[in-house]
N, C-alpha and C positions, 0 to 999 in steps of 0.2 A: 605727700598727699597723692590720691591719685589710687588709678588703678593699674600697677605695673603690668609692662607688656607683655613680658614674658610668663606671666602668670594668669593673663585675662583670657577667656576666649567667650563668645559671641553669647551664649545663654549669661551667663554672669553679668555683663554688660547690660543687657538688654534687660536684666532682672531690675540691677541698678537702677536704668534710664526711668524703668515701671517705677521705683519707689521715690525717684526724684519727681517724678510728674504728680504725684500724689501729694508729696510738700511741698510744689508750686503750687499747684490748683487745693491748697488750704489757705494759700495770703491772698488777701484784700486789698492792699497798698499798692501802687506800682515801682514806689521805689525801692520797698523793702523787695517785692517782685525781682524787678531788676539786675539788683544785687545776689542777689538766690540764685537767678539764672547765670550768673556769669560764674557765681561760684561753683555751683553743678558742674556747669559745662567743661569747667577745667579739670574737676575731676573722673569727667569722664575720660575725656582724651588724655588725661594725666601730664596737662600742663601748667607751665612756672607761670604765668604771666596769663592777663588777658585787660580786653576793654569790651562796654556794651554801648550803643550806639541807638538815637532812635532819634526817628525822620519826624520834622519840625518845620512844618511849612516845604522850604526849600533847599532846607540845610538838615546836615547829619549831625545832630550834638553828644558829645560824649558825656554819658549819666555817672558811670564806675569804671575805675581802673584797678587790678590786681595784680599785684605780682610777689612773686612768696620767697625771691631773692632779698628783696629791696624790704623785706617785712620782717624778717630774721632779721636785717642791719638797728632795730625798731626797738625801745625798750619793753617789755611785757607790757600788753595795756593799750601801748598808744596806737594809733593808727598810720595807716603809710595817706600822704596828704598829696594830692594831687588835680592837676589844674581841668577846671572848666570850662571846654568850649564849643566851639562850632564850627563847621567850615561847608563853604558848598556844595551839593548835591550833585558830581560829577564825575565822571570816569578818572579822575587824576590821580585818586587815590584807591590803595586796596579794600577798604570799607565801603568808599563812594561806587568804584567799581559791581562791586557785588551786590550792591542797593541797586542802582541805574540798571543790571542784567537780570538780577534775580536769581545770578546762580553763587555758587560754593569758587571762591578764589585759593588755591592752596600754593604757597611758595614755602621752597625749601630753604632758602637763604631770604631773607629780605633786600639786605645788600646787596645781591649779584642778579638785581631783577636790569635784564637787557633794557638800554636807553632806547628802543624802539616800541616797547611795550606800552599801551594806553595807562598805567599807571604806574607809581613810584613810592617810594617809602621816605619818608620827612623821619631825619634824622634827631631833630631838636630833643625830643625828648628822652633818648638816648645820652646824648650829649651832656644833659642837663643830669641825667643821674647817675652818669656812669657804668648803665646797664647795655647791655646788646644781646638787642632784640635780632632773632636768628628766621627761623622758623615760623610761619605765620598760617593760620587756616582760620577764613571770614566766611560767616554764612548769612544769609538776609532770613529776618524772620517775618515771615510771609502768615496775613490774615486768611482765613477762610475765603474771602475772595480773590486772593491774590495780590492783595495791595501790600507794598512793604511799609514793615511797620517802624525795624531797625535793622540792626545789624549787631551780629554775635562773632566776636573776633580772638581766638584765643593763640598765646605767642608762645613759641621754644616747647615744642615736644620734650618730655625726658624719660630717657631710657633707665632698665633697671637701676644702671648705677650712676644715675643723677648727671649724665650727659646729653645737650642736647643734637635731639635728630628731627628728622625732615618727619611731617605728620603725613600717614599713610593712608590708605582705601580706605581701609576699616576704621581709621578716624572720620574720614567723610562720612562712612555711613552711619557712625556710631552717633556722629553730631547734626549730622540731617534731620535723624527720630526725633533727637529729644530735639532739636530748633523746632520743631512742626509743634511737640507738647507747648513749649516755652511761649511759642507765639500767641495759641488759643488763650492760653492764661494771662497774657500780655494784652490782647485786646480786651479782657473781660475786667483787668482794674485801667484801661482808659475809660471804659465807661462809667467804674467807681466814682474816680476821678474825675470826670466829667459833673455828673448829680452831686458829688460834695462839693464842688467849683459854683454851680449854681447854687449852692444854699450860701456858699459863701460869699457870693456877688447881689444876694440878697439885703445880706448883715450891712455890705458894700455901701448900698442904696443911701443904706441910712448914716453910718458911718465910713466915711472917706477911705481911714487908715486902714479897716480894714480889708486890704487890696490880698489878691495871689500872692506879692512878695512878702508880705506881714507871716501870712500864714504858712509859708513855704519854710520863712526864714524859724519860724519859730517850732514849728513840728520837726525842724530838722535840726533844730539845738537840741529838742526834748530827747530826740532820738540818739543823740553823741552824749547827753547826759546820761540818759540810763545804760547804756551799752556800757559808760564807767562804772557807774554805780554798780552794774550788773556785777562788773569783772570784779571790784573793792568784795562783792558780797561770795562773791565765789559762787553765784546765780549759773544753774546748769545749759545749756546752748540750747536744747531744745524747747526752755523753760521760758529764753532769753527771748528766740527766736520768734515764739507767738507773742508774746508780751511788745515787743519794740513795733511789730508788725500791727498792731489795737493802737499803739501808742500814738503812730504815725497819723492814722483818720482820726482819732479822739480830739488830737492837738491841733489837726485844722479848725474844728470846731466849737476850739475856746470860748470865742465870742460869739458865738450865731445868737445869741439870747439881747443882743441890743438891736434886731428886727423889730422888736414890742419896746423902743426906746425913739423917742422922740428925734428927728435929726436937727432940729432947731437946737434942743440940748446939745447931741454929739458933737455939732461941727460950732458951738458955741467958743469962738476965741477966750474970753475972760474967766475970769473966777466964778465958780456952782456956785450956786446960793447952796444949804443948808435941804431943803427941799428936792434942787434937783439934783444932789451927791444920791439920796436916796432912791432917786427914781433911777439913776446911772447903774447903782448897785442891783436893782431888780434886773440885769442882764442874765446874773449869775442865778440865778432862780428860772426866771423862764426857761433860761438853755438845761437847765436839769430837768425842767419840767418836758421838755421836746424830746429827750429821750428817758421818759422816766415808765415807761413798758420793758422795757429791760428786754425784748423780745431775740436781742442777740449778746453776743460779749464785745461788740461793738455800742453797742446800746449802750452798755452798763459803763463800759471807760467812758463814754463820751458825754454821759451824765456826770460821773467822778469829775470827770475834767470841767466842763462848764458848770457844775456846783460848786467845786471846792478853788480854784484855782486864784482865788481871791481871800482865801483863809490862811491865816497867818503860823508861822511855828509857834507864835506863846497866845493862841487866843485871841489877840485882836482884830483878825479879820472879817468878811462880812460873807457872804448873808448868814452865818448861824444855824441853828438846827430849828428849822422851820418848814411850814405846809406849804408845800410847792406851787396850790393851788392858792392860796389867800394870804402869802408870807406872815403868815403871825406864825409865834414860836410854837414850837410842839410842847403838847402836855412836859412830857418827859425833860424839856429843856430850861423847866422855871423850877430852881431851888427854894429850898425851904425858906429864904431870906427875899424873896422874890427876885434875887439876880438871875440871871440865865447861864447856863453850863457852855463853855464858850467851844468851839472844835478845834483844838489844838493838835500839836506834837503830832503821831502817828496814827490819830484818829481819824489826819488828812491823810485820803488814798496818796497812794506813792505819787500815781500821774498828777496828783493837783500839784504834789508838790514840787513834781520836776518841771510840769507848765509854766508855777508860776515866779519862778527866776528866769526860763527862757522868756518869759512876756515881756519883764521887767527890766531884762538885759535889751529886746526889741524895743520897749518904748521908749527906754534913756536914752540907746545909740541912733535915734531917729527924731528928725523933726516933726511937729504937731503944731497943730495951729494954734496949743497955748501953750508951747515952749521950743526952746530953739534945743538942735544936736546940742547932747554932752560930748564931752572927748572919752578919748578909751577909759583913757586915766582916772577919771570922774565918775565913770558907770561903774570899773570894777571897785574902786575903791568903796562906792554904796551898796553893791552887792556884798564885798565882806562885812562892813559894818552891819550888814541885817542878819549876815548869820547867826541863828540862834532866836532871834527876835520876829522877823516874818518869815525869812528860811531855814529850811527843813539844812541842817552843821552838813551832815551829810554830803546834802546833794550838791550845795554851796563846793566842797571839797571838790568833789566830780565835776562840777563846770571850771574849776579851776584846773583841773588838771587838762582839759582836751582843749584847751585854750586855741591850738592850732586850728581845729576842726571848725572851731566857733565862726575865726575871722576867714576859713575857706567857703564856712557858708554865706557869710555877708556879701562876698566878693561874688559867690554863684547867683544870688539872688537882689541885684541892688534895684532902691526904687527906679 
């Protein structure tokens, strides 16, 4: 990967830096953001490794880690799985360092940074994976006012023939540009991010569970489901790339349509009557109905997603093909026999269908106040049993296979 050195110079680079800036400031998401930005970045400087970083109250939390040694060790497919965390917003470290100054930290060695030095390199994960990490250049991604927002850190320069060297001028300068691009587009889905947080904390109001972690954990299953699926389908990257990015905002807003649902019902301990199953179901209607102007391609998934994501692979799901505005069935939907024509199989948009196993894998592995945690054992064993039945064989396959990803997102995200 990468743009070798011996072959780059300064216009090509900067041609680059132009048409990566262009695929960031096309996503919406900040996590698919994120991700984009660190993978750019390494290839611009045409490095193995890297992490991205963003400031959290007090603390620097790390979002993505990559490294394309450790990815090759990988069977096709999976992904390289790596830990979540936090640490304090201080000079101790090369990333804290470059946050708390504001400026660009470059070491040639990580290892042979002087013990007199305001910061130091924590070896552990090293350690832990058998890689060694060399070479290091951190830059803080600074908003238009100057506030930092994170921190962009990319490891082990490599040279033409895949050895690593100390990162040079023209890597600073190359990664200063696009950090300045990275950052604009970085603060413009905080604010996404923000206004879907408050529609979410709206839903909140009225139903309990659905908290930031509900929604976090479950748009970021969606998003390790289709990335399998994607790869199963032989789905092209650039094809992938918009898609999983819709998929991300679509998926927070599964349930924003229980806003127009009772919380006496939602936060209800006991068994629905008959009555109020159906008024629960009216979720899935409203929420299509709130983005039923289709005014974006965000619009449109995020109707897909809160209409369908309740509809079953053979039929028996709810709400049906119905007027979003009066839930009675559409003309079109009453058979000759007066039954109704039910939405099955692949009539459900893809994202309902990959929503709604990640929903159903959240609601089993979580408590509710009308049932206690399943164990793993329990959820997945129900999730295979529905295959074919409420879920899409398919997608069922694809949550089975990233099984790792699944329990690294529980873990990122606990209530």
């Amino acid at each position: 990967m990468g743009l070798k050195r011996t072959e780059r110079n300064s216009n090509d680079v900067f041609a680059f830096i132009d048409e990566a800036e262009n695929r960031l400031n096309s996503i919406q998401d900040i996590d698919i953001l994120l991700e984009s930005i660190l993978s750019e970045s390494r290839t611009v400087v045409n490095a193995d490794a890297g992490s991205i970083y963003v400031v959290e109250d007090d603390n620097l939390a790390i979002k993505y880690a990559q490294n394309d040694t450790i990815q090759k060790q990988i069977p096709p497919g999976q992904k390289m799985i790596f830990s979540y965390f936090s640490f304090p917003l201080n000079e101790k470290t090369i990333a804290g360092y470059a946050a708390v100054n504001g400026c660009i930290v470059n070491v040639p060695d990580v290892y042979k940074i002087p013990p007199e030095s305001p910061y130091q390199f924590g070896r552990q994960s090293d350690a832990l994976s058998g890689y060694r990490s060399c070479s290091n250049l951190s830059i803080p991604l600074k908003s238009g006012s100057g506030r930092v927002l994170g921190v962009l850190q990319v490891l082990n320069a490599l040279d033409e023939n895949g050895n690593v060297v100390a990162f040079n001028g023209d890597d600073e300068i190359y990664l200063s540009r696009f950090a300045a691009s990275a950052a604009f587009a970085l603060e413009r889905t905080l604010l996404t991010r923000s206004m879907i947080f408050r529609m979410i904390k709206m839903a909140e109001f009225r139903d309990p569970k659905e908290t930031g972690a509900h929604v976090n954990r479950v748009s970021s299953y969606a998003v390790e489901i289709y990335d399998r699926w994607a790869y199963n389908h032989g789905i092209n990257q650039e094809e992938a790339s918009k898609y999983r990015d819709l998929l991300k905002i679509a998926s927070m807003l599964h349930d924003v349509g229980k806003i127009a649902v009772s919380d006496i019902i939602l936060k209800k301990p006991g068994r629905l009557s008959d009555e109020e199953f159906k008024i629960i179901q009216s979720h899935t209607r409203v929420g299509g109905l709130l983005f039923s102007e289709n005014t974006s391609p965000i619009d449109a998934m995020a109707k897909d997603v809160a209409l369908f994501h309740h509809e079953n692979w053979d039929g028996s799901g709810y709400p049906g093909r119905v007027d979003l505005e009066t839930g009675e069935p559409l003309p079109d939907a009453v058979l000759s026999d007066n039954t109704l024509k039910p939405v099955a199989g692949e009539d459900i948009p893809l994202a309902g269908r990959i929503v709604a196993v990640a929903d159903v894998f959240d609601a089993l592995s979580c408590k509710r106040v009308y049932k206690e945690k399943w164990t793993e054992e329990q959820v997945l064993d129900e999730i295979r049993s529905m295959s074919g039945k409420k879920f899409d064989p398919e997608v069922v396959t694809a949550f089975f296979e990233i099984l790792p990803q699944i329990r690294a997102i529980q873990e990122r995200y606990p209530d």
